[in-house]
PyMOL commands that place a pseudoatom at each C-alpha (Angstrom):
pseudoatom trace, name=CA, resn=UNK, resi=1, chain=A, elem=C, hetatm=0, pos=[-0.656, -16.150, -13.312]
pseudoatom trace, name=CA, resn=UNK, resi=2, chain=A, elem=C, hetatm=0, pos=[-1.107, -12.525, -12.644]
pseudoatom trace, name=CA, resn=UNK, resi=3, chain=A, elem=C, hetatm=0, pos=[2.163, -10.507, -11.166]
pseudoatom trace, name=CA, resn=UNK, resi=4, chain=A, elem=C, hetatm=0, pos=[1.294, -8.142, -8.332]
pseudoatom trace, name=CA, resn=UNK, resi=5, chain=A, elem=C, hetatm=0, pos=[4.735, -5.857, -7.824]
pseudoatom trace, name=CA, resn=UNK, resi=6, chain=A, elem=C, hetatm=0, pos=[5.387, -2.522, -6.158]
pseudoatom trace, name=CA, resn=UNK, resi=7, chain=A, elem=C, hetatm=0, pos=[7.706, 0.291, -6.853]
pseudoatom trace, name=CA, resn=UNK, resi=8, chain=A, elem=C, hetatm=0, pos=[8.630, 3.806, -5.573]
pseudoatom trace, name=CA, resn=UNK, resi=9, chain=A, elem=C, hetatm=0, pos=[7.152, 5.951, -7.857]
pseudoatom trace, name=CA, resn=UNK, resi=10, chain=A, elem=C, hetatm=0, pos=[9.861, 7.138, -9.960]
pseudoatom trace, name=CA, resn=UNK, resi=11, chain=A, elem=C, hetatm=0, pos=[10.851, 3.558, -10.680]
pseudoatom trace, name=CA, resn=UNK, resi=12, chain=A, elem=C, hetatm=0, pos=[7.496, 2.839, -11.520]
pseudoatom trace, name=CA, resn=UNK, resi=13, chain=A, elem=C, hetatm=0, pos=[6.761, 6.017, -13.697]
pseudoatom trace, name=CA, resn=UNK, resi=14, chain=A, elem=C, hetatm=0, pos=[9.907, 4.007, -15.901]
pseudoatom trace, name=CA, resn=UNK, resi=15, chain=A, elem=C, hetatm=0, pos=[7.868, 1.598, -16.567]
pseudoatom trace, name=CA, resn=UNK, resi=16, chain=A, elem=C, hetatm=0, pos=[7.608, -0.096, -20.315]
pseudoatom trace, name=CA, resn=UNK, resi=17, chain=A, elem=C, hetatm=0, pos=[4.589, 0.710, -22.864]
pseudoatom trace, name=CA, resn=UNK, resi=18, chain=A, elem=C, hetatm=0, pos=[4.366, -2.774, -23.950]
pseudoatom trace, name=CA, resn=UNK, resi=19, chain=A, elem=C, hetatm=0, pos=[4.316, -4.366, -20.878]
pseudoatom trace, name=CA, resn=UNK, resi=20, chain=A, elem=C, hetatm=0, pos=[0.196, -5.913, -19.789]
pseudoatom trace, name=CA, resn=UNK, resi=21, chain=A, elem=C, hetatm=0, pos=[-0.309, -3.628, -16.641]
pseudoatom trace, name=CA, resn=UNK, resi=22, chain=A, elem=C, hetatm=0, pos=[-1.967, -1.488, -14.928]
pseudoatom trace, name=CA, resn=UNK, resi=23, chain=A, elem=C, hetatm=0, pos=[-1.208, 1.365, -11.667]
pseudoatom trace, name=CA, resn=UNK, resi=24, chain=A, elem=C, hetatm=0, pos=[-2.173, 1.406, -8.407]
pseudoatom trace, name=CA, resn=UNK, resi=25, chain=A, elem=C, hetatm=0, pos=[-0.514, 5.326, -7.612]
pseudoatom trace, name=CA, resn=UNK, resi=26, chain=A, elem=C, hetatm=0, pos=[-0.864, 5.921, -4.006]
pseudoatom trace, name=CA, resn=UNK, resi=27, chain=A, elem=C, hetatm=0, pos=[0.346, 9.265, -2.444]
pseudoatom trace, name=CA, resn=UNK, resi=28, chain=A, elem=C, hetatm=0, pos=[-0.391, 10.818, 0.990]
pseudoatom trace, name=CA, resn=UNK, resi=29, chain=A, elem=C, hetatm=0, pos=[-3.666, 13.314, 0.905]
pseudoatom trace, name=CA, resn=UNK, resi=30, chain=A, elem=C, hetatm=0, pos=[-2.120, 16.684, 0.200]
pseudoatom trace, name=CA, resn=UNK, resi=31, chain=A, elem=C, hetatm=0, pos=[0.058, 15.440, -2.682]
pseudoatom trace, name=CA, resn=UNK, resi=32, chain=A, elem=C, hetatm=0, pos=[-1.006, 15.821, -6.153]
pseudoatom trace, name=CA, resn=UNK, resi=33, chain=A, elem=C, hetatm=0, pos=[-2.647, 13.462, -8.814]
pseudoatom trace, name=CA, resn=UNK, resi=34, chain=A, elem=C, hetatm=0, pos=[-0.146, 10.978, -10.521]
pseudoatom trace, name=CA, resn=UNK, resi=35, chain=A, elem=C, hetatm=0, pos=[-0.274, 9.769, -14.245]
pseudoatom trace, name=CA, resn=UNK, resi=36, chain=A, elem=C, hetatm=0, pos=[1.991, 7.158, -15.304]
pseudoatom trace, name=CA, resn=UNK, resi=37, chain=A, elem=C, hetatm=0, pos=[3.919, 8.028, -18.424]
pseudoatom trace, name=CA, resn=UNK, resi=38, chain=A, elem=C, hetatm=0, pos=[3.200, 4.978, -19.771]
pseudoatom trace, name=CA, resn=UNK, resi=39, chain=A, elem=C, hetatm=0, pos=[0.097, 5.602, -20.302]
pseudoatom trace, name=CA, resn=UNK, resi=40, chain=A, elem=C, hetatm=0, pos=[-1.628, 2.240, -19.471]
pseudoatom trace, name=CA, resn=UNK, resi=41, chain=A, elem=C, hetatm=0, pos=[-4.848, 2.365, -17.308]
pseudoatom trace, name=CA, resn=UNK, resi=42, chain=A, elem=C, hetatm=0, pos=[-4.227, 3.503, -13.205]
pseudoatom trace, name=CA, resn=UNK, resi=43, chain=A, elem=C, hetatm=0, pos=[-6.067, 3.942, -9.810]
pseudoatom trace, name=CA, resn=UNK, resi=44, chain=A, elem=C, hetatm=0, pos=[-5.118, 7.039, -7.857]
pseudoatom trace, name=CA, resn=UNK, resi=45, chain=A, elem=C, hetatm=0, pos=[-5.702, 6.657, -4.487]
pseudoatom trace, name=CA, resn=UNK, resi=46, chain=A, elem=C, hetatm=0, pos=[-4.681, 9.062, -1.409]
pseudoatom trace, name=CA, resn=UNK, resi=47, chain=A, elem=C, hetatm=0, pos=[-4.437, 8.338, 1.931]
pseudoatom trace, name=CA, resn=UNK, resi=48, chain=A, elem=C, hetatm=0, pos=[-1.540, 8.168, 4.920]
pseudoatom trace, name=CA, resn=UNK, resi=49, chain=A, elem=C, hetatm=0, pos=[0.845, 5.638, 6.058]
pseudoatom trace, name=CA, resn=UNK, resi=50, chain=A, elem=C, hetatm=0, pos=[-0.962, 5.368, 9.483]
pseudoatom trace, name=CA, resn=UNK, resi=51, chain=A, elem=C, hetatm=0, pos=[-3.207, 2.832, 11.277]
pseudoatom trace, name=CA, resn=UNK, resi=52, chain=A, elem=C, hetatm=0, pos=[-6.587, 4.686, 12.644]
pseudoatom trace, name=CA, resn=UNK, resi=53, chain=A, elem=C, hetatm=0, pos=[-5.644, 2.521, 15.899]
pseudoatom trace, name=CA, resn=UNK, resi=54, chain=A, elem=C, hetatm=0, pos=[-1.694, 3.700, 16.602]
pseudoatom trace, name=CA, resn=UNK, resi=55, chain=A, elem=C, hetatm=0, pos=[-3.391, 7.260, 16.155]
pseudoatom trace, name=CA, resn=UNK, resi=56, chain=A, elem=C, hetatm=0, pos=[-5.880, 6.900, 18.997]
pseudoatom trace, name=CA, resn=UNK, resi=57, chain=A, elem=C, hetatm=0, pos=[-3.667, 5.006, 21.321]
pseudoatom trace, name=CA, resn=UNK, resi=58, chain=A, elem=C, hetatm=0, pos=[-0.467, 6.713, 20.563]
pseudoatom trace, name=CA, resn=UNK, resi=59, chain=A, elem=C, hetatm=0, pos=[0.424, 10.734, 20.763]
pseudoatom trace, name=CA, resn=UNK, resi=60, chain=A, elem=C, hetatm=0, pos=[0.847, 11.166, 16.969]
pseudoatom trace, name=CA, resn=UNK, resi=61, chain=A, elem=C, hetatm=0, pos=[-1.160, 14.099, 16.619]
pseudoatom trace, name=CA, resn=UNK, resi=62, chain=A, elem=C, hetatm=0, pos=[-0.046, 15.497, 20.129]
pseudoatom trace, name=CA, resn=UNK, resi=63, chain=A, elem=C, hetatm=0, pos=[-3.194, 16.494, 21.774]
pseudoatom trace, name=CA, resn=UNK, resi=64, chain=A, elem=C, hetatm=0, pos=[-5.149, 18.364, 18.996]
pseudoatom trace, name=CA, resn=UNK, resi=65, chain=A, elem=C, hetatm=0, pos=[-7.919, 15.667, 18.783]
pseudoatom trace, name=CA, resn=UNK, resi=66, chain=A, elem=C, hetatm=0, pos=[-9.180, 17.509, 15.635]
pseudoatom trace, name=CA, resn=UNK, resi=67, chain=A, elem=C, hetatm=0, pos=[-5.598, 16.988, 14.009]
pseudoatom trace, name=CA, resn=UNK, resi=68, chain=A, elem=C, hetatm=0, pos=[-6.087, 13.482, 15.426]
pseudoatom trace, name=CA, resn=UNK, resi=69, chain=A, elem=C, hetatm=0, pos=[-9.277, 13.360, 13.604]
pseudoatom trace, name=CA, resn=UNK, resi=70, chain=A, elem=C, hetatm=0, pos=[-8.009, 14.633, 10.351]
pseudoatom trace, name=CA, resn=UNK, resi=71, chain=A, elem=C, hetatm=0, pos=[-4.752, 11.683, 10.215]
pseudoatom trace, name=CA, resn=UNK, resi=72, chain=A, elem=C, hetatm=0, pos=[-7.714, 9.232, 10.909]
pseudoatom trace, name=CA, resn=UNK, resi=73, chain=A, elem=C, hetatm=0, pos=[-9.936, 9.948, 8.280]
pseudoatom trace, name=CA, resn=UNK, resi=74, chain=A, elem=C, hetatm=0, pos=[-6.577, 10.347, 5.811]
pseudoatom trace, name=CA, resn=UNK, resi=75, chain=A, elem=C, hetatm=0, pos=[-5.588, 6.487, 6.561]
pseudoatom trace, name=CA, resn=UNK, resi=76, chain=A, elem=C, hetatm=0, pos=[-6.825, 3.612, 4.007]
pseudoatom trace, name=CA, resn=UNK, resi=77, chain=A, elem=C, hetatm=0, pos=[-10.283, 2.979, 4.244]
pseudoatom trace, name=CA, resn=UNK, resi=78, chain=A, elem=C, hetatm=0, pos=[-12.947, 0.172, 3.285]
pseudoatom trace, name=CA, resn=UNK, resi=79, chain=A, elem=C, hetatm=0, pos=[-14.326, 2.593, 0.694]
pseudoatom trace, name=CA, resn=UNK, resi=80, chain=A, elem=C, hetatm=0, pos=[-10.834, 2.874, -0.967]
pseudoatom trace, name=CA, resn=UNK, resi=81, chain=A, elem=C, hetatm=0, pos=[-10.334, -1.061, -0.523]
pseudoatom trace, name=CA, resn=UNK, resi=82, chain=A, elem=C, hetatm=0, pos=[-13.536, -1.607, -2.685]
pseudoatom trace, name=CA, resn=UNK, resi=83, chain=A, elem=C, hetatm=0, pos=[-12.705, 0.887, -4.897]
pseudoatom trace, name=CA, resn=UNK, resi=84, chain=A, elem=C, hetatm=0, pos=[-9.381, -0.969, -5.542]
pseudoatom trace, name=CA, resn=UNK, resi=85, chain=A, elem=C, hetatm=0, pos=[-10.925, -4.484, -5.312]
pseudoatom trace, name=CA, resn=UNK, resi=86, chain=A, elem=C, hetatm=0, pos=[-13.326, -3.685, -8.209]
pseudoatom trace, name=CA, resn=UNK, resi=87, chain=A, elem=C, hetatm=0, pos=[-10.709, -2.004, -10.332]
pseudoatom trace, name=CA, resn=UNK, resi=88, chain=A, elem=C, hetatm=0, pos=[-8.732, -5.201, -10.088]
pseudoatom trace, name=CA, resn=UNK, resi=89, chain=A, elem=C, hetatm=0, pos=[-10.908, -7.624, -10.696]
pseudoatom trace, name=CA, resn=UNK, resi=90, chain=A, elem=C, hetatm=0, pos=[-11.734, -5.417, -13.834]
pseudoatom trace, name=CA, resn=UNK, resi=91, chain=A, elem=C, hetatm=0, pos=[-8.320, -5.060, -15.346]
pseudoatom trace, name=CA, resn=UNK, resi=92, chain=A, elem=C, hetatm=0, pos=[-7.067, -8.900, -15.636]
pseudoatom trace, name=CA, resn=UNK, resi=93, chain=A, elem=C, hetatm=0, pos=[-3.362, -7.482, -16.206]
pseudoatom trace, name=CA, resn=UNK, resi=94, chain=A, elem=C, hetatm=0, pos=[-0.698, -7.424, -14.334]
pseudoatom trace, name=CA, resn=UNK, resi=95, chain=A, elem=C, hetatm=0, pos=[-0.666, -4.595, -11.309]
pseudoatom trace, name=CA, resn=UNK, resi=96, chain=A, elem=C, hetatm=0, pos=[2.000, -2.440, -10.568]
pseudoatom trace, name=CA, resn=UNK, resi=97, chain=A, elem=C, hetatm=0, pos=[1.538, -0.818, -6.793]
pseudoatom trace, name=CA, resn=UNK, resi=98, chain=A, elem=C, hetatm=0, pos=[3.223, 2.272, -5.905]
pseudoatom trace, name=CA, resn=UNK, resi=99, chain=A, elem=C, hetatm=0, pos=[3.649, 5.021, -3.421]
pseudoatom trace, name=CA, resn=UNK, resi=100, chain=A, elem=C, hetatm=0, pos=[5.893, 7.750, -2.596]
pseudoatom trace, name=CA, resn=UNK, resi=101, chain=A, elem=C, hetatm=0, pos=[9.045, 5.375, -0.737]
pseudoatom trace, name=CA, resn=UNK, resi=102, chain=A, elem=C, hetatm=0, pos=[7.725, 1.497, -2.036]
pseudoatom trace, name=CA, resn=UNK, resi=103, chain=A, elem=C, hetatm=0, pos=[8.510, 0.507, 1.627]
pseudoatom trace, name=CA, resn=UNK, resi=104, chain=A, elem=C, hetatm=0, pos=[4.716, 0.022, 3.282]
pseudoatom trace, name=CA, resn=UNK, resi=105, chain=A, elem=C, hetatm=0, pos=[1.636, 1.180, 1.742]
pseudoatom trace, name=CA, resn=UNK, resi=106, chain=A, elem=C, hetatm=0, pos=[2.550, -0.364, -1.875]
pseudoatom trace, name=CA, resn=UNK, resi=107, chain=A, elem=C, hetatm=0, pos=[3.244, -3.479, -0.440]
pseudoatom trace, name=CA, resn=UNK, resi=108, chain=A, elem=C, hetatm=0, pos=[0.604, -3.527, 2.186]
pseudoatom trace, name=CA, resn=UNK, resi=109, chain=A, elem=C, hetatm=0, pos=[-1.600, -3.946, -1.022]
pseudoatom trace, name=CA, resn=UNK, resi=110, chain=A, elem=C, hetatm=0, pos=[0.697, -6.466, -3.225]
pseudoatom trace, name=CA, resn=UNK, resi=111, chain=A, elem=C, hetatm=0, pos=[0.622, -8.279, 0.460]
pseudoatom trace, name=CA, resn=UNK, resi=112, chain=A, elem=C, hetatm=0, pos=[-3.392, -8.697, 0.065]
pseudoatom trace, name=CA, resn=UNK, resi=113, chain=A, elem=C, hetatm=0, pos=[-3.667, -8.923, -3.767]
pseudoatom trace, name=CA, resn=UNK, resi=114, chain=A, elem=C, hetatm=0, pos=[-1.194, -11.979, -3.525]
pseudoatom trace, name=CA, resn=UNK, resi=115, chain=A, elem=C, hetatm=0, pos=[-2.903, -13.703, -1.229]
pseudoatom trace, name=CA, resn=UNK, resi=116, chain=A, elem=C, hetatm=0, pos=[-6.079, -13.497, -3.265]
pseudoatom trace, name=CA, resn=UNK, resi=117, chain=A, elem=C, hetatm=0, pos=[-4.893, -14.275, -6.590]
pseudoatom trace, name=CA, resn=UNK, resi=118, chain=A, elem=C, hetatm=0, pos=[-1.499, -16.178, -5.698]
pseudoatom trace, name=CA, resn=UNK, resi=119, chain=A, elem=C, hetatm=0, pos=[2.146, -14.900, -5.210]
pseudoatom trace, name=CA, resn=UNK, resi=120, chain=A, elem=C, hetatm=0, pos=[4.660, -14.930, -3.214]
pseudoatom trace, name=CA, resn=UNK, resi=121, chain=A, elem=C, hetatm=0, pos=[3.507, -13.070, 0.232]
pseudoatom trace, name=CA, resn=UNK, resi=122, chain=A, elem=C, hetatm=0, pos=[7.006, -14.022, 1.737]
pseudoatom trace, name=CA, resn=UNK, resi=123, chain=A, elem=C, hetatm=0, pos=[8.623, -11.849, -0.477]
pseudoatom trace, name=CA, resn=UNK, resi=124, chain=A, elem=C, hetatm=0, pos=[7.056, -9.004, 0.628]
pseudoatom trace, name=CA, resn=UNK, resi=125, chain=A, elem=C, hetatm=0, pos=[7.908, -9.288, 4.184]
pseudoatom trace, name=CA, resn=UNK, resi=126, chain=A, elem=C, hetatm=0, pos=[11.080, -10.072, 3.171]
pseudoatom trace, name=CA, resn=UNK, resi=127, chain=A, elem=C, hetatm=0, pos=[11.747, -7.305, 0.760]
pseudoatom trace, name=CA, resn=UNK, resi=128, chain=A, elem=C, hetatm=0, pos=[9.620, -4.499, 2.659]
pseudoatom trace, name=CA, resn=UNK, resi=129, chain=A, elem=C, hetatm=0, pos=[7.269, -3.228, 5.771]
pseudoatom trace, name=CA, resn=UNK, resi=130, chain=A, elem=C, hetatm=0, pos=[3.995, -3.621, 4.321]
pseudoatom trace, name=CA, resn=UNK, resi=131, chain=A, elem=C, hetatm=0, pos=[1.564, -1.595, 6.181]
pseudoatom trace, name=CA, resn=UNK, resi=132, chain=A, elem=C, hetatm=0, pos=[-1.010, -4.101, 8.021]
pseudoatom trace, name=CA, resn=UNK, resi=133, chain=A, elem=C, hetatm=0, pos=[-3.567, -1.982, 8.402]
pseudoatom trace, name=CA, resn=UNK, resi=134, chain=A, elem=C, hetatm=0, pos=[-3.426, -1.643, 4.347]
pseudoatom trace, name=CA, resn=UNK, resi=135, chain=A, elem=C, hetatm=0, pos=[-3.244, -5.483, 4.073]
pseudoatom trace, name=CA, resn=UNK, resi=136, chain=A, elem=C, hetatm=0, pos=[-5.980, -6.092, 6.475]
pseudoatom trace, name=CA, resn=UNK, resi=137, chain=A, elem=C, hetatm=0, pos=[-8.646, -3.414, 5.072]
pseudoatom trace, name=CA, resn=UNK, resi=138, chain=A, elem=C, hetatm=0, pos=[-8.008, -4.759, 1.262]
pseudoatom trace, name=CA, resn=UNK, resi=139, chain=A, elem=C, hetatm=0, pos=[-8.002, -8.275, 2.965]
pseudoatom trace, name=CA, resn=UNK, resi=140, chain=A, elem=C, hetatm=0, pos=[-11.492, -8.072, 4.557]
pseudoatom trace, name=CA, resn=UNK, resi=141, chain=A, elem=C, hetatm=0, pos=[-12.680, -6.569, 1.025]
pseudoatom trace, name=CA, resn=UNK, resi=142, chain=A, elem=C, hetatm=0, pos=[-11.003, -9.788, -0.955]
pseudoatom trace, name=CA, resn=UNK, resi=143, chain=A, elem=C, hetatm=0, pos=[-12.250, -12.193, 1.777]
pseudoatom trace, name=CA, resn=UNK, resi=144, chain=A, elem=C, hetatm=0, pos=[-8.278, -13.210, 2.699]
pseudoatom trace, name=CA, resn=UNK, resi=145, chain=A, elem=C, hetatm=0, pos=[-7.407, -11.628, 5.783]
pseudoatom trace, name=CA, resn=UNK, resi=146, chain=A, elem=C, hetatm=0, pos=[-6.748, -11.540, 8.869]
pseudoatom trace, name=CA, resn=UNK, resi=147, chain=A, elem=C, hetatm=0, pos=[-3.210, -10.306, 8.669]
pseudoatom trace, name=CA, resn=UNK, resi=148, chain=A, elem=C, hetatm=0, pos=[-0.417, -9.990, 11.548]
pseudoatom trace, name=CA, resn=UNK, resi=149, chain=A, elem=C, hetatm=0, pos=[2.727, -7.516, 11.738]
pseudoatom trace, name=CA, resn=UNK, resi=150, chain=A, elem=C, hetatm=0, pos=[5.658, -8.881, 11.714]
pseudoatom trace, name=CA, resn=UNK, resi=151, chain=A, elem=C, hetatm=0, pos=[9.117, -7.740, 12.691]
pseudoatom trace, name=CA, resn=UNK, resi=152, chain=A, elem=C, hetatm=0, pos=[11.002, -6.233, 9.162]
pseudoatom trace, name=CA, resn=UNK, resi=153, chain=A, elem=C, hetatm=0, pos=[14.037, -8.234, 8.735]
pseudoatom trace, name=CA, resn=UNK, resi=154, chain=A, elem=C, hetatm=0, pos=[15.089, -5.862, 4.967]
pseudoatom trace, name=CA, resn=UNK, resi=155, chain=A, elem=C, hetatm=0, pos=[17.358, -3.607, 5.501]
pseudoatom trace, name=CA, resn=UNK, resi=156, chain=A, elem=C, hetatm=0, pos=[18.022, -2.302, 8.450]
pseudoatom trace, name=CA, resn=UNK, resi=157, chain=A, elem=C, hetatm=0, pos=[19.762, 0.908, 9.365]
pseudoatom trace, name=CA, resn=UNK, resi=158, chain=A, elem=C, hetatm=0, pos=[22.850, 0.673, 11.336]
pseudoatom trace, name=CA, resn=UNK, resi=159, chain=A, elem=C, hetatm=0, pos=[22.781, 3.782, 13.358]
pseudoatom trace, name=CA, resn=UNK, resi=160, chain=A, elem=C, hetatm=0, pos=[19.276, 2.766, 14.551]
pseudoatom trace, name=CA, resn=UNK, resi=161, chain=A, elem=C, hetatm=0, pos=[19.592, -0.156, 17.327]
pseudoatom trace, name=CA, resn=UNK, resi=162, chain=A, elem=C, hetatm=0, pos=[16.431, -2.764, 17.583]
pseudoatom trace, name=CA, resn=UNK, resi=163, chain=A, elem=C, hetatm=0, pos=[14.288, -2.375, 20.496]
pseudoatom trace, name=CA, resn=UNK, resi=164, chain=A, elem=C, hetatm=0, pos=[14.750, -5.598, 23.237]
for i in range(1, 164): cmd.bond("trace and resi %d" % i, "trace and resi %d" % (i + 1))
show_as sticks, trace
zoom trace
């Protein structure tokens, strides 16, 4: 069975030579391109750790709707979930996700890709805060969604108190 893992990048950019994988390198828009130093085959792909929907209803962009605009078109989209669908189903090795932290948009996509081709999805809700809006866009794409948020219950910072 295939492994689907995720990293922050500098633990992934450790990764072995011999070892059968292949990248998924996510980083926010403005950051730069990403090449393992292993050297084994990778996807770059570039886009925020938002949800199109939290921008419109929330204030996150204040009220400059053309810097709302901009965070929109910067989250994951269905182009980038086909683009990562097909390079998946063409590399049969092992995938190693990563992003900047390893915390959301990584796992939002080791959240999908396990439910597709088997794994533990528990894991990843137990380990990080996958982003759902990730999950759910690569989900449609795989034919596995819907997905649902769920409260993280990782590690949780004790100066910051849960809302009721």
């Amino acid at each position: 069975m295939r492994n689907f893992t995720w990293r922050r990048q500098e633990i992934a950019e450790g990764c072995k030579r011999d070892d059968r994988h292949v990248h998924i390198v996510i980083t926010s828009p403005k950051c730069r391109e990403v090449t393992p130093r292993c050297g084994k085959p990778s996807l770059q792909l570039f886009f925020y750790d938002l949800d199109p929907e939290a921008i419109r209803r929330t204030r996150a962009a204040g009220d400059d709707p053309v810097k709302a605009q901009e965070l929109i078109e910067g989250c994951f989209s269905e182009a980038q979930a086909r683009e990562l669908a097909a390079f998946v189903e063409a590399h049969p090795e092992d995938v190693v996700a990563n992003c900047e932290a390893g915390v959301s948009r990584s796992p939002g996509v080791v959240l999908a890709l396990r439910r597709k081709y088997g794994g533990d999805t528990e894991e990843v809700f137990r380990k990080a805060c996958p982003n759902i809006h990730v999950a759910s866009v690569l989900g449609r794409e795989l034919g596995v969604g819907p997905f649902q948020a769920r409260k993280f219950e990782g590690i949780v910072d004790p100066f910051v108190k849960d809302e009721p």
